[in-house]
C-alpha positions as CSV (number, residue, x, y, z in Angstrom):
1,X,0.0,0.0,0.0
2,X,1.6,3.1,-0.8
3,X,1.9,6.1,1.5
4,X,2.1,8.9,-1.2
5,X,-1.1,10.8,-0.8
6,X,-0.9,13.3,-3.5
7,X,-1.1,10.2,-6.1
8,X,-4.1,7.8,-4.5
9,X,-7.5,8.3,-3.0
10,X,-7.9,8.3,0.3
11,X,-10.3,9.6,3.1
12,X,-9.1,12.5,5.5
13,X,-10.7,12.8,9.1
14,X,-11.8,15.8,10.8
15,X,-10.8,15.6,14.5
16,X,-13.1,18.9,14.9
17,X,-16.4,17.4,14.0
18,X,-15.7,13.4,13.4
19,X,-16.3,13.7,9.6
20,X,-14.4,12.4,7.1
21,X,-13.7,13.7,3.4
22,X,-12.7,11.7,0.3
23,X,-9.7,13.0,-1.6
24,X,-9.3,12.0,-5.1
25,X,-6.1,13.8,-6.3
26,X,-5.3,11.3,-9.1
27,X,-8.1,12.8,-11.0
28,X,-6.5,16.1,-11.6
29,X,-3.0,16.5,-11.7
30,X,-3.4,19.9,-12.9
31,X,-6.3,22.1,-11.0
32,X,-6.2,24.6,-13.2
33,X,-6.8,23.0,-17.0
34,X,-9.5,24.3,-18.7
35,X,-10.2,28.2,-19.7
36,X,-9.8,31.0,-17.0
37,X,-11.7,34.0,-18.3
38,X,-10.7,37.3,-17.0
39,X,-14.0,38.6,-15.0
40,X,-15.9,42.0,-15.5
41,X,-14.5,44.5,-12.3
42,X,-18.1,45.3,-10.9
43,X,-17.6,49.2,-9.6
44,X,-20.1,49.7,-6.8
45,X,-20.5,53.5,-5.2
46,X,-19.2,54.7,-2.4
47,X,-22.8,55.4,-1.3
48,X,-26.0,53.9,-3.0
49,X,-29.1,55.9,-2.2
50,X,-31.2,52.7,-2.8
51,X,-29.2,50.8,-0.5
52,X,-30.9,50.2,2.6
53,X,-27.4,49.2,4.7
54,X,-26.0,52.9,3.3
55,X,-26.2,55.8,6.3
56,X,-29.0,57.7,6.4
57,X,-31.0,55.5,4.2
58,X,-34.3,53.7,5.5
59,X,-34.6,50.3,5.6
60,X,-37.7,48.1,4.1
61,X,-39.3,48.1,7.6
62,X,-39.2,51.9,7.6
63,X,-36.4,52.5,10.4
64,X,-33.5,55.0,9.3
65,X,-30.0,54.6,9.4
66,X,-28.5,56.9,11.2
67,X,-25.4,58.8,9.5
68,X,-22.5,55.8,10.9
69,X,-18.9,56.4,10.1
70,X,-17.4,53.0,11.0
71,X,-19.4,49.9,12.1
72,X,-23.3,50.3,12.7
73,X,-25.5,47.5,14.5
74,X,-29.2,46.7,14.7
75,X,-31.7,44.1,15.6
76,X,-32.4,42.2,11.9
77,X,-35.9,43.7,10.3
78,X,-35.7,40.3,9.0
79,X,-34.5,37.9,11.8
80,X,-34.7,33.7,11.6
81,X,-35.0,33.9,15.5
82,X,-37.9,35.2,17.3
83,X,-38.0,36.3,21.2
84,X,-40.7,33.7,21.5
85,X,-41.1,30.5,20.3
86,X,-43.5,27.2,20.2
87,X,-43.9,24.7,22.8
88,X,-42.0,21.4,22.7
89,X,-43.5,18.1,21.0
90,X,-42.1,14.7,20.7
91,X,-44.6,11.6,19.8
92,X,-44.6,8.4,21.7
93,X,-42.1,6.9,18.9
94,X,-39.6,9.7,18.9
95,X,-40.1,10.4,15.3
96,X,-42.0,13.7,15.3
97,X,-39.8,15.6,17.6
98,X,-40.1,19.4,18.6
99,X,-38.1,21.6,20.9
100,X,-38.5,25.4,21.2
101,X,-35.6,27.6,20.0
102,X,-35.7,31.5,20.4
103,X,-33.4,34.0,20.0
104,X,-31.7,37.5,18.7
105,X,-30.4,38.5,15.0
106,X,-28.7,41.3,14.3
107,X,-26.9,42.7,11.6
108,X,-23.4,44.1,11.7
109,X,-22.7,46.8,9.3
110,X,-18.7,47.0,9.2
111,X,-18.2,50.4,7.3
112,X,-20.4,53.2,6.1
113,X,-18.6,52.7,2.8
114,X,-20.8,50.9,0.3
115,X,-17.9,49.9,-2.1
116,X,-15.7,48.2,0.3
117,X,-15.3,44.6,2.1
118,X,-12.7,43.5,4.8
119,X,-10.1,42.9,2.5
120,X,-10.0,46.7,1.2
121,X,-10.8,48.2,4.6
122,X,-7.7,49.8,6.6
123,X,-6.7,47.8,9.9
124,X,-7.7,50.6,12.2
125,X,-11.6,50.0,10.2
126,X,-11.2,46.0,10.5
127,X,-9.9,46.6,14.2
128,X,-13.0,48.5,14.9
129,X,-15.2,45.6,13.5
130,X,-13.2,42.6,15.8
131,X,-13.8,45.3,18.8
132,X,-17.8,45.0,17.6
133,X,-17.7,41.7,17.5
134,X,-16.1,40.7,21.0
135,X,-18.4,43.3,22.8
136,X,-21.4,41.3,21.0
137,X,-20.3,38.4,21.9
138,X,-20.0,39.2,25.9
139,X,-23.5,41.2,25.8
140,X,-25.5,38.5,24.1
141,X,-24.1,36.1,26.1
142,X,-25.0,37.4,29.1
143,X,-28.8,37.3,28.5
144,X,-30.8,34.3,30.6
145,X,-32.1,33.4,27.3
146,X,-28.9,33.1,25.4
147,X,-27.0,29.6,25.5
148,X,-24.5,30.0,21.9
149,X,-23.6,33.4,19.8
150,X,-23.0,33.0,16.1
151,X,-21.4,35.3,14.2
152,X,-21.0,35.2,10.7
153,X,-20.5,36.9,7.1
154,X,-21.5,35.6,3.7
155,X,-20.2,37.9,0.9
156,X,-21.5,37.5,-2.5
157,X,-24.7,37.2,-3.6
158,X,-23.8,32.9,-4.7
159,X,-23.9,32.5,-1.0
160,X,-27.1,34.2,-0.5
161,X,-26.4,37.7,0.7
162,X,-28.8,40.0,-0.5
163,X,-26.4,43.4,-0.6
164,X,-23.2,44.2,-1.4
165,X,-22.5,46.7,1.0
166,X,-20.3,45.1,3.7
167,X,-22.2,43.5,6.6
168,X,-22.2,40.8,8.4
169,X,-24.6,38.9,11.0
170,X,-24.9,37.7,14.5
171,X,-27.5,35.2,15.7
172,X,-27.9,34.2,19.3
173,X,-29.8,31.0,19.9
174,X,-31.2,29.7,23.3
175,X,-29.3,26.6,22.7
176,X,-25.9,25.7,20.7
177,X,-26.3,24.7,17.4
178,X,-24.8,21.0,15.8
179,X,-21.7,22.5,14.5
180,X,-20.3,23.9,17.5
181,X,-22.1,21.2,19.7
182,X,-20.1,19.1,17.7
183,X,-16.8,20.5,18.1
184,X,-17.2,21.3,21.7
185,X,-18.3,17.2,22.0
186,X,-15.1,16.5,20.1
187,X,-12.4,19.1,22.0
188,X,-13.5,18.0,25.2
189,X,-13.0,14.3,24.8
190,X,-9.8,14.8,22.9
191,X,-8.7,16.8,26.5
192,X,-9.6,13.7,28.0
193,X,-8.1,11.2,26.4
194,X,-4.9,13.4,25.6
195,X,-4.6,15.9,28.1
196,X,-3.9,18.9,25.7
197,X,-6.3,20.9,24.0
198,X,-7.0,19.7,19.9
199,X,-6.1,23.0,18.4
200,X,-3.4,24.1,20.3
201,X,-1.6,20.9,19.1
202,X,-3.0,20.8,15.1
203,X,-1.5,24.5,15.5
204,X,2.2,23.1,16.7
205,X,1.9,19.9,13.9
206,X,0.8,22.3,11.2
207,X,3.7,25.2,12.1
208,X,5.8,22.2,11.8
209,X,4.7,20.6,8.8
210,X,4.4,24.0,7.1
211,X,2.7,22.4,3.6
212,X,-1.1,23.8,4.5
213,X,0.7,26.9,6.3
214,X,-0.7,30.0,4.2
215,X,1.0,32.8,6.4
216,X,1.0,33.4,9.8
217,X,2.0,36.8,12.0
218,X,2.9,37.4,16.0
219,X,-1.0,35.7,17.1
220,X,-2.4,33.9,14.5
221,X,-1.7,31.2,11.7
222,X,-3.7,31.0,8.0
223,X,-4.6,27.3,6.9
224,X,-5.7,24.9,4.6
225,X,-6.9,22.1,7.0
226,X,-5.7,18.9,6.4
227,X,-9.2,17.9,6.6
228,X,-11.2,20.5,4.1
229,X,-14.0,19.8,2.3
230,X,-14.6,22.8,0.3
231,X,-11.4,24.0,-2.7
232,X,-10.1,26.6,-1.2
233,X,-11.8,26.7,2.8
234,X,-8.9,27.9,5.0
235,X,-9.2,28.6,9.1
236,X,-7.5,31.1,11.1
237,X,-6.6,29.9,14.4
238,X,-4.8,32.0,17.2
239,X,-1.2,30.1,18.2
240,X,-2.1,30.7,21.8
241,X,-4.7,29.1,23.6
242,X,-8.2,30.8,24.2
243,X,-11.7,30.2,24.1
244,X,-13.4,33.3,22.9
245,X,-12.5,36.9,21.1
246,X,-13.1,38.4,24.2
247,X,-9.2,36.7,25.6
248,X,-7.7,38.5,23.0
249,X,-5.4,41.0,24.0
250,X,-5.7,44.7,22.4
251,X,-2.3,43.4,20.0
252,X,-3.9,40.0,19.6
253,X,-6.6,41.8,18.2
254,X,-4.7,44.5,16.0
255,X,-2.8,41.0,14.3
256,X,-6.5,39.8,14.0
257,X,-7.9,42.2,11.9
258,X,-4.3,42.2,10.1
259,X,-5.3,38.7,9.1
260,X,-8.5,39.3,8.1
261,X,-7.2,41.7,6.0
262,X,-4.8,39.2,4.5
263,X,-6.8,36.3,3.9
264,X,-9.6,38.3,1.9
265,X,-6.7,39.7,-0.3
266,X,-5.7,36.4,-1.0
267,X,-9.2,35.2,-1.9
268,X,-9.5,38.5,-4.1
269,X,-6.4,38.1,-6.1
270,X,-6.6,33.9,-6.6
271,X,-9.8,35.1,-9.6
272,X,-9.3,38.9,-9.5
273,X,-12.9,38.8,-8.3
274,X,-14.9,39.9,-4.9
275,X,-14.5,36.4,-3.4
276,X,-17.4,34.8,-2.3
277,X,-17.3,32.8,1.2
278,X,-19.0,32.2,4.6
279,X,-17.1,32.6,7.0
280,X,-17.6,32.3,10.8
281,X,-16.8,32.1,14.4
282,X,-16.3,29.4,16.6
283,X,-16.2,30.0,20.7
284,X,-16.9,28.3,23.5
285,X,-20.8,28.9,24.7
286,X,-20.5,32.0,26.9
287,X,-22.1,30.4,30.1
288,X,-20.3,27.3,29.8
289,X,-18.3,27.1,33.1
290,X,-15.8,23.9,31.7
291,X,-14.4,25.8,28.8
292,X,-10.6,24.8,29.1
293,X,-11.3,22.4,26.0
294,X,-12.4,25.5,23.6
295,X,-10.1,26.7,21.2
296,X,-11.9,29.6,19.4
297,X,-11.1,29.7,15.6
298,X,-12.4,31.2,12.3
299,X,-13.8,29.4,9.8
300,X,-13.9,29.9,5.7
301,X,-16.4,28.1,3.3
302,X,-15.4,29.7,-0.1
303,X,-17.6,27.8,-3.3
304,X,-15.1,28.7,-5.9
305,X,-13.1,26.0,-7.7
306,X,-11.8,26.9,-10.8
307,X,-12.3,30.7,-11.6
308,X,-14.7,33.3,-10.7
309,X,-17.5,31.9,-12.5
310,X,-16.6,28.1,-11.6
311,X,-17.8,26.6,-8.2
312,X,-18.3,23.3,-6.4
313,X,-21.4,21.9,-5.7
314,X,-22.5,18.9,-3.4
315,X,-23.8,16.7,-5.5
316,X,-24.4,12.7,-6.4
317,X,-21.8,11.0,-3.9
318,X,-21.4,13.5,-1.6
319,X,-25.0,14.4,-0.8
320,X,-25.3,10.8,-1.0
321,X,-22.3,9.1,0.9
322,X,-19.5,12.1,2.2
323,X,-17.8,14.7,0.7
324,X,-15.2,14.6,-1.9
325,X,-12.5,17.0,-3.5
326,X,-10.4,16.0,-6.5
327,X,-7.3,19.3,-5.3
328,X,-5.7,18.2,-1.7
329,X,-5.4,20.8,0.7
330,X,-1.8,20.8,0.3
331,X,-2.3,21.9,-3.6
332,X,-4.8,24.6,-2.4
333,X,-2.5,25.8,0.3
334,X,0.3,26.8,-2.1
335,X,-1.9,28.2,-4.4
336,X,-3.1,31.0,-1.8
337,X,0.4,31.0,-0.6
338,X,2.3,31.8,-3.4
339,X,-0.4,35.0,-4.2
340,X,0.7,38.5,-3.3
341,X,-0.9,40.6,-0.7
342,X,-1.1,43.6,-2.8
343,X,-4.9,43.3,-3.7
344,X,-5.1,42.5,-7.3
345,X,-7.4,46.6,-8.1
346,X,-4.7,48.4,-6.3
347,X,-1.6,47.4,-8.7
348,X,-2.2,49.4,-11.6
349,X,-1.9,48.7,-15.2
């Protein structure tokens, strides 16, 4: 049986969540065959009077905006959560099951500028933004009726997101959803049984391997994980241990939103397009007393494959069985590695 992974299918695990993924890289010895048109530059405003995220503008509930200069919040005219929410059902057979789930939705505005994202901001802006999210994060979760607090961005509108201007979300759910369930479940028993906290030692193995290592600075590392699912998903994790934003020091965070930077500069210049992506953060549950397992880490689910018209889909097999990629997270690594951080709009002709 041979060892060399880059030639024969295999299945990677994900310590995180208990998942696997197949990897197929004998399929594709070259990722990047095939055409690779040059995209349109789309040149958005500065300020759209029909956008209802824009200062001053009123949104489709009638509330105004009022006239922001850096990050704006409010309660989501729109929310998936409501403060109150149905009674609890299950039938004798466990098969028609029911349990309540309330909560808070807010949107997070991160600049008054309609034309910008994260990766075009200036790191005093993005600082601003991590500062928003951490004080979210500790007044949500200190609400009797808050148990998890999710916060998230999708950009582009393949991922759903219904305006350019650059936002991003926070829901607060009475209980903690299956993902983070999941990878609390998972970094608690792997304390257990190893006596070290998951992260902090994928962190060590990766620094040392360096192959999925897309940069790093003083606080935090940029990643392919051996484990990914989705062509180019990437995680920034901080090197020391932590549970939540809100242990970051005031230079932990000024390195934080220096990555953010970085990584969306990276997704920007690997099409020369606005890259589209989820991305979101993992903590531990704010009134969970036994949080010395938690790692807190960002995640990014970016659909792209092969250009900025080209993306992955779940399909056949992997809606059917697991998922599958055909480029190894080492090839997808080096790609964003070897791209410059000079975002692709500012380098001129």
């Amino acid at each position: 049986m041979s060892n060399n992974f880059e030639d024969y299918p295999h299945k990677r695990f994900n310590p995180l969540t208990g998942e696997w993924v197949l990897v197929s890289p004998h399929r594709t010895k070259r990722p990047w065959q095939g055409k690779q048109e040059k995209p349109a530059v789309n040149t958005l405003p500065a300020y759209d009077d029909k956008c209802y995220l824009c200062p001053g503008n009123t949104r489709n509930q009638g509330a105004s905006n009022p006239d922001y200069k850096d990050v704006f919040i409010f309660d989501n005219d729109f929310p998936a959560l409501l403060h109150e929410s149905v009674g609890g059902f299950c039938d004798e057979d466990n098969l028609f099951k029911v349990e309540p789930e309330s909560g808070i939705c807010r949107v997070v505005c991160f600049s008054p500028r309609h034309d910008l994202t994260l990766s075009r901001m200036q790191p005093e802006a993005v600082r601003k933004v991590v500062d928003a999210w951490c004080e979210q994060y500790s007044e949500l979760g200190e609400r009797e009726d808050i148990g998890y607090v999710q916060i998230f961005e999708n950009r582009g509108d393949i991922m759903g997101c219904s305006n350019p201007h650059p936002h991003g979300q926070i829901w607060a759910t009475r209980s903690t959803p299956v993902i983070p369930e999941s990878e609390d479940k998972r970094q608690r028993e792997y304390l257990a049984e190893k006596g070290k906290c998951l992260l902090c030692r994928y962190v060590e193995r990766e620094l040392e391997n360096k192959k999925r290592i897309i940069f790093e600075n003083d606080s935090f590392v940029a990643l392919v994980p051996f484990w990914a699912v989705w062509p180019f998903e990437t995680m920034l994790l901080p090197k020391a241990h932590m549970g939540a934003m809100v242990d970051l020091t005031p230079a932990q965070r000024d390195d934080l939103a220096e990555a953010l930077i970085r990584m969306g500069i990276r997704f920007d210049n690997l099409f020369e397009t606005s890259f589209p992506y989820s991305m979101g953060i993992h903590q531990r549950p704010p009134k969970n007393k036994d949080n010395k397992h938690w790692h807190w880490h960002i995640h990014y689910y970016p659909p792209l494959l092969r250009s900025a018209t080209v993306k992955k889909f779940m399909v056949g097999f992997e809606m059917l069985g697991m998922p599958q990629r055909d480029i190894t997270a080492e090839q997808s690594a080096k790609q964003l590695r070897d791209l410059p951080e000079e975002h692709y709009l500012d380098r001129g002709e």
